[in-house]
C-alpha beads as a LAMMPS data file, in Angstrom:
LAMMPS data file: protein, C-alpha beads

286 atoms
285 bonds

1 atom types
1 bond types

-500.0 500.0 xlo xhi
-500.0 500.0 ylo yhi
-500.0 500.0 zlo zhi

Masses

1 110.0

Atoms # bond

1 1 1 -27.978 -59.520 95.204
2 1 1 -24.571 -58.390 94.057
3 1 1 -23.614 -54.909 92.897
4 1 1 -24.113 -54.997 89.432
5 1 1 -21.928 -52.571 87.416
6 1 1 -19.540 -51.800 84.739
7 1 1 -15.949 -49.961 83.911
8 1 1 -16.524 -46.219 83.822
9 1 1 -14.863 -43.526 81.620
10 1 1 -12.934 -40.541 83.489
11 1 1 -12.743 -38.662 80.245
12 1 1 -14.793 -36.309 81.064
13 1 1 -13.358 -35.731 84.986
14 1 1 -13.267 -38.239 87.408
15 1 1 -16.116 -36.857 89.714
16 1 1 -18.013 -37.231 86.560
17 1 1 -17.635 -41.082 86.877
18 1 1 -20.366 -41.262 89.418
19 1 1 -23.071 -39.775 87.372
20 1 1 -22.290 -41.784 84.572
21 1 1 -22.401 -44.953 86.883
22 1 1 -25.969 -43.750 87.886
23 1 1 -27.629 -43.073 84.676
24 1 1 -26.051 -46.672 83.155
25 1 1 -27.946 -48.151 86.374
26 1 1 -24.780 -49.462 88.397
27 1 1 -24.960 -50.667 91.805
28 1 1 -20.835 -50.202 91.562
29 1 1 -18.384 -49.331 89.304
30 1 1 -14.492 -49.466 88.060
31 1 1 -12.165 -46.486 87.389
32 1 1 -9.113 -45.049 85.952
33 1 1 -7.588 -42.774 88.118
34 1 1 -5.515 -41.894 85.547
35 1 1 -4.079 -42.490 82.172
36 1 1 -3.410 -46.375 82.434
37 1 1 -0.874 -46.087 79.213
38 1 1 1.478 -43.977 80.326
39 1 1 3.683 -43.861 83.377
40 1 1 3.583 -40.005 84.335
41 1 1 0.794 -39.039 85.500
42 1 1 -0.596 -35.418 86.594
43 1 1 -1.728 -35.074 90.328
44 1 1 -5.373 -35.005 91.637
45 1 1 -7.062 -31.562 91.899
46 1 1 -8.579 -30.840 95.428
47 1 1 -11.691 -30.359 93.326
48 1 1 -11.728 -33.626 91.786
49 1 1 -11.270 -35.254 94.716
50 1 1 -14.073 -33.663 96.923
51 1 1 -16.440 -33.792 94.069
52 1 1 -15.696 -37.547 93.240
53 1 1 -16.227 -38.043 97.226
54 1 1 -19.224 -35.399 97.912
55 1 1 -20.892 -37.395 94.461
56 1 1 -20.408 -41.066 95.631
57 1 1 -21.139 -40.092 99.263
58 1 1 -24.532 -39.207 97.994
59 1 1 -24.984 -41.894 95.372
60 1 1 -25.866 -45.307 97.332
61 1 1 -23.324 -46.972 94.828
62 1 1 -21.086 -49.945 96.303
63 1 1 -17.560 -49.953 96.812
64 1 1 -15.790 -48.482 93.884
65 1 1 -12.682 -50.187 92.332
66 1 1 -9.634 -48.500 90.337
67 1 1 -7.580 -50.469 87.701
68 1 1 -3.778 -50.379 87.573
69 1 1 -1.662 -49.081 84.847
70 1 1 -1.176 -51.372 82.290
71 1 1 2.494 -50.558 81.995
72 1 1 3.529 -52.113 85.432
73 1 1 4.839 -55.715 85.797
74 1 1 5.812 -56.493 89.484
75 1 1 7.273 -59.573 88.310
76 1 1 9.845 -58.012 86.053
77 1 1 13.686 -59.550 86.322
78 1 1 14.753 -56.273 85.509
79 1 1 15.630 -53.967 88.292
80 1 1 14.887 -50.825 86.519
81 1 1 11.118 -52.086 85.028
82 1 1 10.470 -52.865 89.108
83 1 1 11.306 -50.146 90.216
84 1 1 9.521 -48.240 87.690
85 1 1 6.496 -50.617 88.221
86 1 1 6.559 -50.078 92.262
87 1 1 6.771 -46.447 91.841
88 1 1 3.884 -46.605 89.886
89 1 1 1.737 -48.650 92.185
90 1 1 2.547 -46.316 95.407
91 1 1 0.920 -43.717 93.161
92 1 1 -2.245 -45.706 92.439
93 1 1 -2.752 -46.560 95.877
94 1 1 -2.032 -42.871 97.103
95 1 1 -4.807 -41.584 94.555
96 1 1 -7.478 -44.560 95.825
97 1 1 -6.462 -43.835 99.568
98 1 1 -6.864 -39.736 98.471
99 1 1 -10.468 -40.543 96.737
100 1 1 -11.377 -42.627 99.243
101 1 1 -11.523 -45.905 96.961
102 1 1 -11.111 -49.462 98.585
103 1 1 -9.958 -51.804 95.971
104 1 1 -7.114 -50.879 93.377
105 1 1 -6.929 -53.968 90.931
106 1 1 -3.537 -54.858 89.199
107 1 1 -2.565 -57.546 86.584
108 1 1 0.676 -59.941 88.815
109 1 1 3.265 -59.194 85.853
110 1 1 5.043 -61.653 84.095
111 1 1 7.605 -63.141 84.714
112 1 1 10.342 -62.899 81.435
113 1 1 11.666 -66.290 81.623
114 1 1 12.750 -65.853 84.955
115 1 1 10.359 -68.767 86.140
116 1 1 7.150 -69.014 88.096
117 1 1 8.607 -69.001 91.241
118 1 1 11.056 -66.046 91.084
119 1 1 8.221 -63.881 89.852
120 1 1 5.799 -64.722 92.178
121 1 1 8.349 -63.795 94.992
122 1 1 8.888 -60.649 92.703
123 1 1 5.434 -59.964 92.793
124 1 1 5.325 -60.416 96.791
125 1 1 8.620 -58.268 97.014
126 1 1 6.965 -54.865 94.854
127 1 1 3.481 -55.622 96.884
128 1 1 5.404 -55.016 100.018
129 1 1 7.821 -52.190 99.548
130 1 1 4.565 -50.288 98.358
131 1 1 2.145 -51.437 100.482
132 1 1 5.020 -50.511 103.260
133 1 1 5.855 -47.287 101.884
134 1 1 2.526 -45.644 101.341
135 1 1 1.315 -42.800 103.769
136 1 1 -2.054 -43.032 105.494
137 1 1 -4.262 -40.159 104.462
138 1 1 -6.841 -38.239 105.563
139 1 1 -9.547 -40.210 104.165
140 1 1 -8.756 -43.054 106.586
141 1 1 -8.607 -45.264 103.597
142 1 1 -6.223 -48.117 103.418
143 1 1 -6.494 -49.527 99.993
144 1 1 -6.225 -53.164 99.520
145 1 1 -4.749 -54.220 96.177
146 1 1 -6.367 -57.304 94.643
147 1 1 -4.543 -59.247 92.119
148 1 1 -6.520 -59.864 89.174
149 1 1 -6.594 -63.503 87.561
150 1 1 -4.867 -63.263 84.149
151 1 1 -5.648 -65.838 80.887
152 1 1 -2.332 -67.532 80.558
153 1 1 -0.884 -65.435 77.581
154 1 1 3.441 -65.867 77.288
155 1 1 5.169 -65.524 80.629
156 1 1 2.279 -64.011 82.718
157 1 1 1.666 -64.691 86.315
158 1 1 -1.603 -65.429 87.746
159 1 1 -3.720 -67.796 85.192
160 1 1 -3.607 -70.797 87.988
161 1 1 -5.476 -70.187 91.193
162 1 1 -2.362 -71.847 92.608
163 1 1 0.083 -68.699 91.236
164 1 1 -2.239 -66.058 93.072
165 1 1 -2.245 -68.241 96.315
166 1 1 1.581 -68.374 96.482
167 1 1 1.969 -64.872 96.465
168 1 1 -0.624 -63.991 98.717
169 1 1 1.151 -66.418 101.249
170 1 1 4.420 -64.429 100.660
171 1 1 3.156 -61.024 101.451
172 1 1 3.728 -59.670 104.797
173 1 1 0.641 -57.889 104.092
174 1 1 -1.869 -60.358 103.979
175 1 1 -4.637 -58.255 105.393
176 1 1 -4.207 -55.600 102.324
177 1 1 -4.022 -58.229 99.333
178 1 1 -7.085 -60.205 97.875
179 1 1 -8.001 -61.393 94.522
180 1 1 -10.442 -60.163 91.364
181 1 1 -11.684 -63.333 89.309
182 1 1 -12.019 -62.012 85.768
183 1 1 -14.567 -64.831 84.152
184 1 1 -13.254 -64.327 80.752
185 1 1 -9.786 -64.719 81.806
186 1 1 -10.111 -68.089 84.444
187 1 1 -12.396 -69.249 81.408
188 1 1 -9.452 -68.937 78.595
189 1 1 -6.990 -70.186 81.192
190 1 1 -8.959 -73.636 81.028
191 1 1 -11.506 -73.053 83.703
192 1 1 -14.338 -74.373 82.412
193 1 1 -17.179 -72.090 83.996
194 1 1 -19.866 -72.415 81.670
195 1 1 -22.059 -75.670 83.242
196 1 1 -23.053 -75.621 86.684
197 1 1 -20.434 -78.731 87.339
198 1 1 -17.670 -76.773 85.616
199 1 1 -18.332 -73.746 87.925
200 1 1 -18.682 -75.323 90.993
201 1 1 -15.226 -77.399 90.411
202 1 1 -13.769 -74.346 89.645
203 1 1 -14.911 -72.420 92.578
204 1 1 -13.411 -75.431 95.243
205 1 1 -10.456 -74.917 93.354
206 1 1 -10.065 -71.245 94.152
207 1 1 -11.400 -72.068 97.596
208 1 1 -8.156 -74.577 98.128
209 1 1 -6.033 -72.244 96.594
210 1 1 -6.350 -68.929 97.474
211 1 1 -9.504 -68.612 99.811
212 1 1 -13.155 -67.349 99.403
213 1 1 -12.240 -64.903 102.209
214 1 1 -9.866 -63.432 99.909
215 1 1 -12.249 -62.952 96.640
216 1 1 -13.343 -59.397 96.516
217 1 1 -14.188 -58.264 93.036
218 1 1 -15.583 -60.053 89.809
219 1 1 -15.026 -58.892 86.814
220 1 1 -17.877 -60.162 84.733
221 1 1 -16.714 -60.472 80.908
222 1 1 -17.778 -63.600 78.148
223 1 1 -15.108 -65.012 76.382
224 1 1 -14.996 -64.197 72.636
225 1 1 -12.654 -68.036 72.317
226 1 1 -13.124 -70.881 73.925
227 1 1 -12.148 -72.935 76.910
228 1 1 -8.194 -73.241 77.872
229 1 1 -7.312 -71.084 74.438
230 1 1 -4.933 -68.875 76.516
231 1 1 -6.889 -65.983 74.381
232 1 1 -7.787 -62.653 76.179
233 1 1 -11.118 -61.811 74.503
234 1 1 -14.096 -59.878 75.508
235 1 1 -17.290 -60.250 74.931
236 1 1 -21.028 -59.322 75.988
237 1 1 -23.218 -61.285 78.348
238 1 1 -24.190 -63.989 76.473
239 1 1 -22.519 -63.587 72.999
240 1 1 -19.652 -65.526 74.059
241 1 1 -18.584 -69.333 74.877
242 1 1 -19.280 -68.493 78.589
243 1 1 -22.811 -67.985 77.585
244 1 1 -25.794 -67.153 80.077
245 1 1 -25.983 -70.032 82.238
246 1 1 -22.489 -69.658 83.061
247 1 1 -23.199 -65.966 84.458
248 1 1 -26.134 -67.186 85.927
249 1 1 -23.814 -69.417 88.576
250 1 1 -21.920 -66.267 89.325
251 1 1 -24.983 -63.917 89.691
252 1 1 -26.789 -66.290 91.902
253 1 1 -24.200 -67.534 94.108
254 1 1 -24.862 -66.426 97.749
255 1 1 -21.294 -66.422 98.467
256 1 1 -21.190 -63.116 96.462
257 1 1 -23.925 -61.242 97.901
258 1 1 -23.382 -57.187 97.843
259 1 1 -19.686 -58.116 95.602
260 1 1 -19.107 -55.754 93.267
261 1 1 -19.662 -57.683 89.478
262 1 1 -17.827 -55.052 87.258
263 1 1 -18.639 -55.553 83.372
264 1 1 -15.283 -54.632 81.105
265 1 1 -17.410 -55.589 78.014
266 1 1 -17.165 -54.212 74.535
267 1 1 -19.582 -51.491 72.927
268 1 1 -19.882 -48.406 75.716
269 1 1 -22.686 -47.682 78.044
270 1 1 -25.268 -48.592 75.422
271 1 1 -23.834 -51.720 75.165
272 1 1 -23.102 -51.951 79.482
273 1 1 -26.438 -50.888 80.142
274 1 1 -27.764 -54.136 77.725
275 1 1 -25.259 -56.473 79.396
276 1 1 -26.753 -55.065 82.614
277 1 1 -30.230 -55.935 81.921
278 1 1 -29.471 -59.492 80.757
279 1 1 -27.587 -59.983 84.123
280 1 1 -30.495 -59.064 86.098
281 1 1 -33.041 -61.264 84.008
282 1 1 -30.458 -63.811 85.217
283 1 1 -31.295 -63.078 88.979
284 1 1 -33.383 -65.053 90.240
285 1 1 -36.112 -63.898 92.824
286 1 1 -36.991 -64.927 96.345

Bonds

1 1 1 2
2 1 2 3
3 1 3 4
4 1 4 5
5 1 5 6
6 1 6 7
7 1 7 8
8 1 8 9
9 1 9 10
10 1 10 11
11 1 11 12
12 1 12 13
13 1 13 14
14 1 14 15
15 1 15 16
16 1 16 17
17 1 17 18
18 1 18 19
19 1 19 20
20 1 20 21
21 1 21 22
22 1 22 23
23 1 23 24
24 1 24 25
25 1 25 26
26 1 26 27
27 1 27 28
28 1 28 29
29 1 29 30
30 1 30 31
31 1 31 32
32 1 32 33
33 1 33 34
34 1 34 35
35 1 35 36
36 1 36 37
37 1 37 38
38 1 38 39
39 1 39 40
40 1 40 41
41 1 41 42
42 1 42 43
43 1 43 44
44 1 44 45
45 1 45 46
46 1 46 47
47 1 47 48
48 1 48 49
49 1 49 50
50 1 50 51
51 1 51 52
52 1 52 53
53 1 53 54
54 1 54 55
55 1 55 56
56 1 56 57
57 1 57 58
58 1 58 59
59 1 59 60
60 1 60 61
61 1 61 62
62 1 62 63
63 1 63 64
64 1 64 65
65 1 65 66
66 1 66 67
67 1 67 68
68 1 68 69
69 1 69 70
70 1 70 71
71 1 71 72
72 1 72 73
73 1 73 74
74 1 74 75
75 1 75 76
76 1 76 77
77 1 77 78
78 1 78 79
79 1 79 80
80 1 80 81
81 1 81 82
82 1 82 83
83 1 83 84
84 1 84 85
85 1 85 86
86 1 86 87
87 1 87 88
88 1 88 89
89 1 89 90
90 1 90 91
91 1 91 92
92 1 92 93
93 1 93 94
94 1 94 95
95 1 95 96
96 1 96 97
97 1 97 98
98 1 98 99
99 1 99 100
100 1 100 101
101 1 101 102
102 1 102 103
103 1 103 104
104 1 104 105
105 1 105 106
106 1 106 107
107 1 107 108
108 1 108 109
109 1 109 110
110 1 110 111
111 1 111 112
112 1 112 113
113 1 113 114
114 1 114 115
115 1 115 116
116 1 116 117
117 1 117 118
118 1 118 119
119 1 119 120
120 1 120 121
121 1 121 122
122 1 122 123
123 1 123 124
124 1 124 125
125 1 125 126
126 1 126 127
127 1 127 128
128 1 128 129
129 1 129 130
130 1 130 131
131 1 131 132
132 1 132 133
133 1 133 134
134 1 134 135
135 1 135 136
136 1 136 137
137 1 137 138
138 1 138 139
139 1 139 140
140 1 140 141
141 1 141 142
142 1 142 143
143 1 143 144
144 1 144 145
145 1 145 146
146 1 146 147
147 1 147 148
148 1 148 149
149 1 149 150
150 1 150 151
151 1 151 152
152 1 152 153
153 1 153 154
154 1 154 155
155 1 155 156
156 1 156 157
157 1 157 158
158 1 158 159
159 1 159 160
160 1 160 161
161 1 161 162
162 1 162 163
163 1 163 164
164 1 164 165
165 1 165 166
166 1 166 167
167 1 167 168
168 1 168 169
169 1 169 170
170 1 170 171
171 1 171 172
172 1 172 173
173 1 173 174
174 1 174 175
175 1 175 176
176 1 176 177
177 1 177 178
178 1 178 179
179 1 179 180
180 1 180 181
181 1 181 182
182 1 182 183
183 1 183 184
184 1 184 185
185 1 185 186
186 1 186 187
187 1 187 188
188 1 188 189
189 1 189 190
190 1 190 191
191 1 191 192
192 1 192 193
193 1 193 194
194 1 194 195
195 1 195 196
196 1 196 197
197 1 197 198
198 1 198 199
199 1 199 200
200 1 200 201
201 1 201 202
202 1 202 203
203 1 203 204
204 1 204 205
205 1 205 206
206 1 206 207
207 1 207 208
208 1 208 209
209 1 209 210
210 1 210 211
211 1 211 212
212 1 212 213
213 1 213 214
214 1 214 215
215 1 215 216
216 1 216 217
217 1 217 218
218 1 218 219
219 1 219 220
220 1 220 221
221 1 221 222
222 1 222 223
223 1 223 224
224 1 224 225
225 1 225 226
226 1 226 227
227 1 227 228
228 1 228 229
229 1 229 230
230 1 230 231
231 1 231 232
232 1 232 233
233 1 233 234
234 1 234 235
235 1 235 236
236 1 236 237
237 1 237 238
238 1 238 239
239 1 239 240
240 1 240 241
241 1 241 242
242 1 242 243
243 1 243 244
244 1 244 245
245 1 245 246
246 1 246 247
247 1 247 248
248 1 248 249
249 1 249 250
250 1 250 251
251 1 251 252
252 1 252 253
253 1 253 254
254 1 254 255
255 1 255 256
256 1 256 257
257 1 257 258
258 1 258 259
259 1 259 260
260 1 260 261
261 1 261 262
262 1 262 263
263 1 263 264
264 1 264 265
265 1 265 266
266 1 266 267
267 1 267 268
268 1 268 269
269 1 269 270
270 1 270 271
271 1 271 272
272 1 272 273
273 1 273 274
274 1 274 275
275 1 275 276
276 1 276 277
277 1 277 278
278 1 278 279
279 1 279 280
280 1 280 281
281 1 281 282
282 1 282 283
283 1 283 284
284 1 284 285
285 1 285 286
């Protein structure tokens, strides 16, 4: 079965993530690492980081992921907003490699007007120079950054399967660059994942794009608007125009046995732990 779990607050300390996690009833879990909306950020305290990593080590939870700042665009024309941006993402993947956290998950960028194809090689060109510049730790961790899918708001990069398969041909990093489907976003982008047709037709288009072996993460959200609206809108399991069969697909698929499914759903744990359950009653049993 996948690892069921949900987006987890760091307000009150990042080792206390883990707990939280646990008493929601995760089998994974998503992270800050710090505060998304701004760009300085204060370092990592030794004991935050051996009590994040003495918790999970304990904790039978899956492999964790971080989210990127919010702030960064790797596709940005402007020299000074890359640079800014790549800066930022060598410090996200220094504080996964320090916690010892596989996945860091970033939105492409967009693009400005500069065209598809100049900020897709944008994209490729920030992914390297960090990806290149970042020290191994300690922890042995090498962080992979996967590039979430995006619903096709303005300039933004990454709402065809094709965008996110062009730039992980460009990296010289191949290895260390995969992909997070985010259902409400390929669902607003005009993926139509809410019949079993739609969803497998949307899956052999990912497959021919980018590459199964590439998919790491899902980030399981319902779509408050409908089909192709270009309209980034949460909403719980089932309350949206994805509806429950559509998450039943995803749930069920074999393909994505023991892949972290990370809820980003509206309402808190109360509301996670709900959206949980209904994803498990989805499950269906040997």
């Amino acid at each position: 079965m996948p690892l069921l779990g949900a987006h987890i607050s760091i307000a009150e300390g990042i080792q206390c993530s883990v707990t939280r996690a646990l008493e929601i009833g995760c089998g994974s879990f998503q992270i800050f690492t710090r505060n998304q909306r701004r760009w300085k950020a204060s370092q990592l305290k030794e004991e935050e980081i051996s009590g994040f990593k003495d918790l999970l080590a304990g904790s039978g939870l899956g492999p964790v992921l971080a989210h990127g700042s919010y702030l960064m665009n790797l596709a940005a024309p402007d020299d000074s907003m890359f640079d800014r941006s790549v800066a930022a993402l060598i410090d996200e993947l220094s504080r996964c490699s320090l916690l010892g956290i596989p996945y860091l998950v970033v939105h492409p960028g967009s693009h400005l007007g500069s065209g598809m194809k100049a900020g897709s090689g944008r994209v490729a060109e920030g992914l390297d120079m960090a990806l290149n510049s970042l020290e191994p730790s300690d922890t042995g961790c090498r962080p992979m950054v996967l590039l979430e899918t995006t619903a096709g708001q303005g300039s933004g990069i990454g709402s065809r399967f094709e965008e996110l398969g062009l730039i992980c041909g460009q990296t010289l990093f191949p290895d260390r660059v995969g992909v997070c489907i985010d259902t409400c976003h390929i669902f607003a982008a005009g993926y139509d994942i809410s019949t079993r047709p739609g969803y497998r037709d949307t899956m052999e288009l990912f497959e021919d794009s980018v590459g199964m072996d590439r998919l790491k993460a899902i980030h399981l959200n319902d779509s408050l608007k409908g089909v192709g609206t270009k309209v980034d809108r949460h909403a719980n399991i089932g309350e949206g125009k994805i509806g429950r069969e559509g998450f039943r697909t995803f749930v069920n698929d074999r393909r994505f046995e023991r892949m972290p499914m990370i809820l980003e759903t509206p309402g808190g744990d109360a509301a996670y732990r709900k959206d949980l359950s209904m994803l498990r009653s989805l499950l269906m049993r040997p």
